[in-house]
N, C-alpha and C positions, 0 to 999 in steps of 0.2 A: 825226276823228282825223287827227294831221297825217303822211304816210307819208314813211320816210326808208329809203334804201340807205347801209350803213355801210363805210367800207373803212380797213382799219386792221392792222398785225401784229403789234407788239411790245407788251410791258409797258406801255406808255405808253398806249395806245391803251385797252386793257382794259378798266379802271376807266371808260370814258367810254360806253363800248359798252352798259357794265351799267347805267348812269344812263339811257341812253333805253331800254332793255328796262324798266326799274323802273320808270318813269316812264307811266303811262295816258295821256296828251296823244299819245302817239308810238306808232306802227306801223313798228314795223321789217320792210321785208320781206325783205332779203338782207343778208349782208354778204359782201363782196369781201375777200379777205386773201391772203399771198402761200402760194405750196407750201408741204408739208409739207418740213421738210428733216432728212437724217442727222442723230445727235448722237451721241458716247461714241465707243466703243473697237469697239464693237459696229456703228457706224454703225445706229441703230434712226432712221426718221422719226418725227418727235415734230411737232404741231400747233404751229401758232403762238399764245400768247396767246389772241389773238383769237379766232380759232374757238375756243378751248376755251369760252370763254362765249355764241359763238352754238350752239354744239351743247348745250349745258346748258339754252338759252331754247328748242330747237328753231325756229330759225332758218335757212333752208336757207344753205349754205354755198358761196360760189363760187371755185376756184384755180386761174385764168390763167396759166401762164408769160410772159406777154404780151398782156395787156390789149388793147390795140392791134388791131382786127380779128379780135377772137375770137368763138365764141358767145357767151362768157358776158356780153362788151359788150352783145350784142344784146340779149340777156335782158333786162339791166339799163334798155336803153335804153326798151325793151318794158315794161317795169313804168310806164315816166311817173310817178317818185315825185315829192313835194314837194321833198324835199330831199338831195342826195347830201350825205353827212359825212365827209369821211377825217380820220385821224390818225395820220404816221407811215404811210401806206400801201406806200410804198417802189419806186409805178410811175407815171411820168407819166399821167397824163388828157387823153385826146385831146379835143379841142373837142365832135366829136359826142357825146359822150357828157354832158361839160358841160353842153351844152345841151338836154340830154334832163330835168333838174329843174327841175319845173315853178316855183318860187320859189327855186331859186339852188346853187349848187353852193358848199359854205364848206371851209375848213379849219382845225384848230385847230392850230396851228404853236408851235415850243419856244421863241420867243424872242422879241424886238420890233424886231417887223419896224420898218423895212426892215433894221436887223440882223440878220446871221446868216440869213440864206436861204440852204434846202438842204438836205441830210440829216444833218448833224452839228449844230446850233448849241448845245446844252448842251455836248457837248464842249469846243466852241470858248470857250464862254465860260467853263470852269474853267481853260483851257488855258491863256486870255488873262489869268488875273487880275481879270477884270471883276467889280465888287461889287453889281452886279442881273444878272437876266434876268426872266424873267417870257412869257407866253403871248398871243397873238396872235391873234384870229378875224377870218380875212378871204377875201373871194371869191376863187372860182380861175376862175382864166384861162391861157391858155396857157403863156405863162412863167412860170418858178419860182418861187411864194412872191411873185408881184408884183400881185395882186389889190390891191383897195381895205379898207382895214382898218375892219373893224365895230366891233372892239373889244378891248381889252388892258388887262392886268393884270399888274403889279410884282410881282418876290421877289426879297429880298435872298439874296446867297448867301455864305451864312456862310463865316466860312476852316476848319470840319473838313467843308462840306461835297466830294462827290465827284460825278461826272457819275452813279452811282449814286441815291444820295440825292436829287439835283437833278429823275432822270428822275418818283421816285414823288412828288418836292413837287408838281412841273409835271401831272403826270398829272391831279392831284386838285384843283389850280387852274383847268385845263383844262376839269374836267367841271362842275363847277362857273359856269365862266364862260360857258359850254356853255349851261346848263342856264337861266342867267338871261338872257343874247343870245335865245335862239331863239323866245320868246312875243315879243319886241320885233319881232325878223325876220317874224313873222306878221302882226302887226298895222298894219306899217311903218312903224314907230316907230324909226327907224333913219336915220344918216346918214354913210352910208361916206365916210372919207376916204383919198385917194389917196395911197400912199408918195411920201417924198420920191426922188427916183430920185439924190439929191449925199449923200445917206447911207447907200445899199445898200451892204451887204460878204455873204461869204458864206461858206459852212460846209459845203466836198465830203466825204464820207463819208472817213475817217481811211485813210490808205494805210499798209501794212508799213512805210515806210521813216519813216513819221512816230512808230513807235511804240519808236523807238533812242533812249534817255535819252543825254546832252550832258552830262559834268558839266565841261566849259570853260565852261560858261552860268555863269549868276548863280543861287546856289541857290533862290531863290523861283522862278524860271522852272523848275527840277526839279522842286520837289515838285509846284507847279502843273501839272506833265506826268504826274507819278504819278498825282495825284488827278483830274485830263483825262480820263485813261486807266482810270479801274478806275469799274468792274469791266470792264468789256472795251473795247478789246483787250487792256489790261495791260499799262503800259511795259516796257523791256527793254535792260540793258545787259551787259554780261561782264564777270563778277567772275573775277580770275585765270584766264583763259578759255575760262570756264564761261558757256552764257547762262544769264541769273540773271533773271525775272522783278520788277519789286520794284512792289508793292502798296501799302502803307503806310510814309510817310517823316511827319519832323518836322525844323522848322529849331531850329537851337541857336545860343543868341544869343552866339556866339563870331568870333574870327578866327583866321584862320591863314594863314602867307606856303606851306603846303604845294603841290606839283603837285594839280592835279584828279585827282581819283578816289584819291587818298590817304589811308590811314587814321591819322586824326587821336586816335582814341579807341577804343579793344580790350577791352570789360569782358564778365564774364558774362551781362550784360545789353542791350549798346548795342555800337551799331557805328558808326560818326562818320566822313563823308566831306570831305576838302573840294571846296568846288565854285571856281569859276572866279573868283568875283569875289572869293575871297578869306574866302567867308563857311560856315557848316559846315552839313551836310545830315547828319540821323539816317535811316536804314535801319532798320523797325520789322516787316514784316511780308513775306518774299520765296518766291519758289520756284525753287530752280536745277531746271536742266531734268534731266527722270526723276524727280524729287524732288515729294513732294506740298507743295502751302503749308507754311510753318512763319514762326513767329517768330522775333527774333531771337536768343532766349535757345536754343531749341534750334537755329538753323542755327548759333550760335556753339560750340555743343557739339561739331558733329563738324565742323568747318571751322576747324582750330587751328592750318593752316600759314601764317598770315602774321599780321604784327605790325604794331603804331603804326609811322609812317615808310611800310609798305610802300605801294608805289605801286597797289593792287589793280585799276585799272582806269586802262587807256593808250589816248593816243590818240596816232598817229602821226604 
């Protein structure tokens, strides 16, 4: 039986975790995942993902702050498994530890490589407009996502999808590709190929200040930000200035000579902005803040003080 150390935290990861537990070929003997963290109003710790399903397999569970020169490295180092696995782990891997898997340390990464290296690339590529992404298994080495690539698999990404959506297609493509890579890796039936390093780009985790909607842009590059963005962090711009979350948008194949962030259309049902290039952006699903989610049938119910013409969102 082939023994692997799994490290992994989010939603993504999850579904891949449960495949080599399900799987008899595979000995899991730990998995690495990051702290427990606050959530709600209440501030409660709530597990990540990940551990909720090595606690279900009884799987002993490891949570570093810091990877890096801990026990728990040692541990891990101590086991000499076959194979370390992360997905989405969310802490660098120091060499020694790399080197402590006896037949190779891999990772299953969100995009194709040498695209998108880093902690966001499904973001990045709803953000960018881009009409694939697809998944990525390749050796780790000390820099970021720059190992040699074992193997990769296409998905197109439709235009209702969302970095949502994309994350549980990828998930299940992942484990998947996962699952048919690793008897190859055993038997070395395998021929890594090196990134190209004149096509590397990269995808740093989303900052606050990236998550402010622009409507002077060209409205495909808005909704493209809304659906970038949700399910989280959730883009955000000030509607009459209010910050107003917005979640769900659609383009409407109209013009208009309006300022940006102009209300182009006011009905009981629809709200109609213009954007920048002149072209018009629907508001479908928002939250202004205090305010739980709503659509835009009811934010337009008790949001009655502005009309077609008005300018609802300025930019100086």
């Amino acid at each position: 039986m082939t023994s692997i150390v799994f490290m992994g935290t989010p939603e993504f990861a999850a579904p891949i975790l449960q495949s080599l537990i399900d799987d008899s070929a595979y000995d899991v003997l730990a998995v690495l995942t990051q702290p427990d963290r606050p959530v709600g109003r209440k501030r409660t710790l709530k597990p990540t993902p990940v551990k909720e399903v090595a606690v279900a397999a009884n799987i002993p569970v490891l949570q570093p702050n810091k990877l890096s020169g801990s026990e728990e490295m040692a541990q891990i180092i101590s086991l000499a498994p076959d194979f370390i696995i992360t997905a989405a782990y969310g802490q660098f891997l120091p060499t020694k530890l790399l080197a402590a898997a006896k037949m190779g340390a891999i990772n299953v990464h969100a995009s194709l490589l040498p695209k998108y290296r880093g902690g966001a690339p499904i973001h990045y590529a709803v953000l960018n407009g881009d009409e694939k992404t697809g998944v990525t298994i390749m050796y780790m080495i000390k820099a970021m996502d720059a190992g040699d690539i074992i193997a990769q698999e296409e998905l197109p990404i439709l235009p209702e999808d969302t970095t949502g959506s994309l994350f549980e297609k990828l998930s299940l493509l992942g484990r998947d590709l996962l699952l048919v890579t690793l008897p190859k890796l055993i038997s070395g039936d395998v021929t890594p190929v090196p990134q190209d390093v004149d096509k590397v780009s990269f995808s740093p985790n989303i900052q606050p200040e990236e998550e402010i909607l622009d409507f002077t842009k060209p409205a495909q590059v808005i909704h493209n930000h809304v659906r970038g963005l949700f399910p989280f962090p959730i883009a955000h711009t000030s509607i009459n200035g209010t910050r107003t979350k917005i979640q769900q948008t659609h383009l409407i194949d109209e013009t208009t000579d309006a300022k940006p962030g102009t209300v182009v259309k006011k009905g009981k049902h629809e709200l109609w902005l213009a954007a920048g290039d002149g072209h018009v952006i629907a508001i479908d699903e928002l939250q202004p803040a205090g305010k739980p989610k709503m659509t835009i049938t009811a934010y337009l119910n008790g949001h009655a003080n502005f009309a077609e013409g008005d300018q609802v969102i300025t930019y100086e």
